[in-house]
N, C-alpha and C positions, 0 to 999 in steps of 0.2 A: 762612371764609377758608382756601382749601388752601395748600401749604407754597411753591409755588411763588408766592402770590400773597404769602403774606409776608415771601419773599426779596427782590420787587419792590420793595414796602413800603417794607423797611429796604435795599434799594439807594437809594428815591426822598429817601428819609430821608439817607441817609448822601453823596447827594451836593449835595443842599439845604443842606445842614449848611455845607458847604466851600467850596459860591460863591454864594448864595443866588438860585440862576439857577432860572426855572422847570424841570423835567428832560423829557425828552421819552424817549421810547421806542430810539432809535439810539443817544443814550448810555448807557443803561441798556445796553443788549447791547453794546455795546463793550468797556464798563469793567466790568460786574457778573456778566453772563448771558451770556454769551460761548455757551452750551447751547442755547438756546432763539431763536425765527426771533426779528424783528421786530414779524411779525403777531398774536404768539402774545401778546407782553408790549403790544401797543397795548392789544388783546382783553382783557386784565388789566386793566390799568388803566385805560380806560373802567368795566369791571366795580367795581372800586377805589373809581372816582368817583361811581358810581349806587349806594352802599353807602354813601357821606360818609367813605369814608376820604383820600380825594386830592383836589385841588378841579381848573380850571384856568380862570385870570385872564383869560385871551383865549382866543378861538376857536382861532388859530393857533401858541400858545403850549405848554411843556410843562405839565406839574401839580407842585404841590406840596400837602404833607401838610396834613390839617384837623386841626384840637382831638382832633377823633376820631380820627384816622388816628396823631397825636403818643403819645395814651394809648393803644393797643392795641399799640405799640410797646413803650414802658416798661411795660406791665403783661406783655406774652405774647412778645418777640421779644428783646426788652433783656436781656443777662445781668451781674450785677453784676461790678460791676472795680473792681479793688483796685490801687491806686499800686504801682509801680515802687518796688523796694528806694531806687534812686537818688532817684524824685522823694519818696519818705517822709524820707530825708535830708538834701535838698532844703530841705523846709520844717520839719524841725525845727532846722537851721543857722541858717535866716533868722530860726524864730522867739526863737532863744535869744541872736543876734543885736543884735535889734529889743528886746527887754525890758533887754538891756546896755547900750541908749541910753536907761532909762526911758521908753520908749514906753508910751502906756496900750495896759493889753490888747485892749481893745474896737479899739483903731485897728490895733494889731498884726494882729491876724486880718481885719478887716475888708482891708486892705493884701494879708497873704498870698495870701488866697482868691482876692482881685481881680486880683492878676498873676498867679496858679498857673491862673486859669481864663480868662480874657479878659472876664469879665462883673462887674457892678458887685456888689460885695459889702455886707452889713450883717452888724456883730456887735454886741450889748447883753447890756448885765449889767442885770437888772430891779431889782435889789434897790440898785443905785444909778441908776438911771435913765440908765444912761450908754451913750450909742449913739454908735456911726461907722459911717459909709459910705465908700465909694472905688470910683474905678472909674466915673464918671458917664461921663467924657469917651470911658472904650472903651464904652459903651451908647451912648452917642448917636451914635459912630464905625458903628455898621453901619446900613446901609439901610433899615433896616424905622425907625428913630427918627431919619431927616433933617428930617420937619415940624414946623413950628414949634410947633404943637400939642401934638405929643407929649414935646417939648423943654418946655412949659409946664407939662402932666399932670406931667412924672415930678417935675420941680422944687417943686411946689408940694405932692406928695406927702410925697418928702422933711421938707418941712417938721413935719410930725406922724410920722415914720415910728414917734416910741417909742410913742405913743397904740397907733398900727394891731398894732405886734410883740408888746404888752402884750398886747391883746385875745387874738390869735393866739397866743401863748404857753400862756396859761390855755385855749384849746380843745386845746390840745394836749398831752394827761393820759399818755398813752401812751409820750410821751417819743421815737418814732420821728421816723424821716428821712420829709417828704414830700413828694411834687411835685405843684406848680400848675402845669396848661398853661392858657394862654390864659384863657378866662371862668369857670372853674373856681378862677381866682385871689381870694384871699377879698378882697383889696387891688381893690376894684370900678376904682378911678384907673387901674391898671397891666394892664387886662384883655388887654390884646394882646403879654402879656412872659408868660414862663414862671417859676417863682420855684422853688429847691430852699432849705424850709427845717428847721431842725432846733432844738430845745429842748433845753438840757443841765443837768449841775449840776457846779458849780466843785468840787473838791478842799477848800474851804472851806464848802461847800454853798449857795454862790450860782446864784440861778435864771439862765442865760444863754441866746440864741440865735442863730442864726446861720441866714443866708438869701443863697443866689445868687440876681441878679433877670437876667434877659437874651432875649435876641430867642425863641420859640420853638424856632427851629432851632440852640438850644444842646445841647452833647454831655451828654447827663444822663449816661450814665454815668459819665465821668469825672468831672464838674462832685457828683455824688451822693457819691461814694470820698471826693472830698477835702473835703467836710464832715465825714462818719462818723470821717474819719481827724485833721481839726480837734479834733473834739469829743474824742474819745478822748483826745489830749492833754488838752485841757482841763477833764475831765473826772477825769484821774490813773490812768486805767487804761491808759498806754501809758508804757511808760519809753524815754525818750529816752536814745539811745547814741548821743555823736561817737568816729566812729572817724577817729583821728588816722596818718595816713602820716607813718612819719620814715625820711628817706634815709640 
C-alpha cells in the first residue's frame, strides 16, 4: 500500500467512524484529499477493495473498512494518543469522586471508561471475582447492534462475561494493552464488535482487567489512551493531582 493509498484508508476510516455512512470517493476529496482528482481516489479504492482492505455493501454505494482494512490501520497508520491534560483530570475528579460515594471499583471504572468513550465498558478484579459492566444501552444505540439478535448475543454473553475475561486474563502474560477487531475477537459471541482490552495489577497486587467492547468503527486510539491511562491509576504508578482554583 503506497502513502497515498493509506491517507485514503485512514480518510475512509476516519469518516466511517463519525456517521457510519458507507464513504464514496467525492467525499473523501471534499473533506480529506482536497490534492488529488476524483478519478484518482475511486482508482484507489477499488484497488483497496481487490486487496480486502475496503469492502462495499452495494453496488451503488460507497465502502467501508474490513477486519483487514481496521488492522493495518492500528498496526501501520494509527499513532498513539495520549489524553488531554484536561480529560486526564477529568477522569481522575470523577474517579476520586465515585470511590467518595463508596462505589465499588470494578463499577467505578467500568462507568468512567463507558462515558469517557461512548462504548460499553467492563472492569473485574479476578481475585475477587467481582465484574461490572455499563454502557449496554450506548452499544446497542448505534446501528450496527439494532437487531434483535444481536441485542440477544451480547445479553446472554454478558451473562458469563467473568468466566470469558478469566480465561482472557491468564493468556494475557505480557500484561499489554490489546486490540480485538471483529473475528479476531477471542469472545467468538461478540465477533462483529471490536474489544480494547487490558490486564493490570492493583497497588495491592490484585489481578484486574479492563476492556472496551464497541462497534468496530470505534476510535481506538483514543478508546486505547484511556485504558493505558485507567490502568496506570489503578495500577499506583500515576499520582493523582487535584488542582484546586481559589478566587
Amino acid at each position: 500500500m503506497n502513502k497515498r493509498q493509506e491517507k485514503i484508508l485512514a480518510a475512509v476510516i476516519e469518516e466511517y467512524t463519525k456517521t457510519a455512512i458507507p464513504v464514496g470517493s467525492k467525499i473523501l476529496v471534499e473533506k480529506y484529499l482536497s490534492e488529488v482528482s476524483t478519478a484518482t481516489v475511486r482508482n484507489d479504492m477499488a484497488h483497496l477493495e481487490k486487496e480486502g482492505y475496503l469492502q462495499q455493501m452495494h453496488i451503488s454505494s460507497g465502502r467501508i473498512p474490513t477486519d483487514k482494512g481496521y488492522r493495518y490501520f492500528v498496526e501501520s497508520i494509527m499513532d498513539d494518543k495520549e489524553l488531554s491534560k484536561k480529560e486526564q483530570q477529568k477522569l481522575q475528579t470523577e474517579m476520586l469522586k465515585m470511590q467518595a460515594k463508596n462505589n465499588r471499583l470494578s463499577r467505578t471504572t467500568a462507568k468512567l471508561l463507558s462515558v469517557l468513550s461512548g462504548n460499553m465498558a467492563v472492569s473485574g478484579i479476578m481475585d475477587k471475582n467481582e465484574f461490572s459492566d455499563f454502557g449496554m444501552s450506548e452499544l446497542l444505540d448505534q446501528p450496527e447492534f439494532r437487531k434483535m439478535d444481536e441485542i440477544c448475543r451480547l445479553a446472554e454473553t454478558l451473562d458469563y462475561i467473568d468466566e470469558l475475561f478469566d480465561k482472557l486474563s491468564a493468556e494475557m502474560k505480557d500484561g499489554k494493552t490489546k486490540i480485538f477487531i471483529g473475528k479476531e475477537n477471542p469472545i467468538s459471541e461478540i465477533s462483529n464488535c471490536s474489544m480494547i482490552v487490558s490486564p493490570y495489577k492493583s497497588k495491592t497486587g490484585e489481578r484486574g482487567i479492563l476492556a472496551l467492547i464497541g462497534p468496530k468503527r470505534m476510535r481506538y486510539a483514543k478508546n486505547k489512551s484511556l485504558i493505558e491511562y485507567m490502568k496506570k491509576i489503578l495500577g499506583g504508578t500515576m499520582v493523582i493531582i487535584i488542582i484546586i482554583n481559589i478566587i
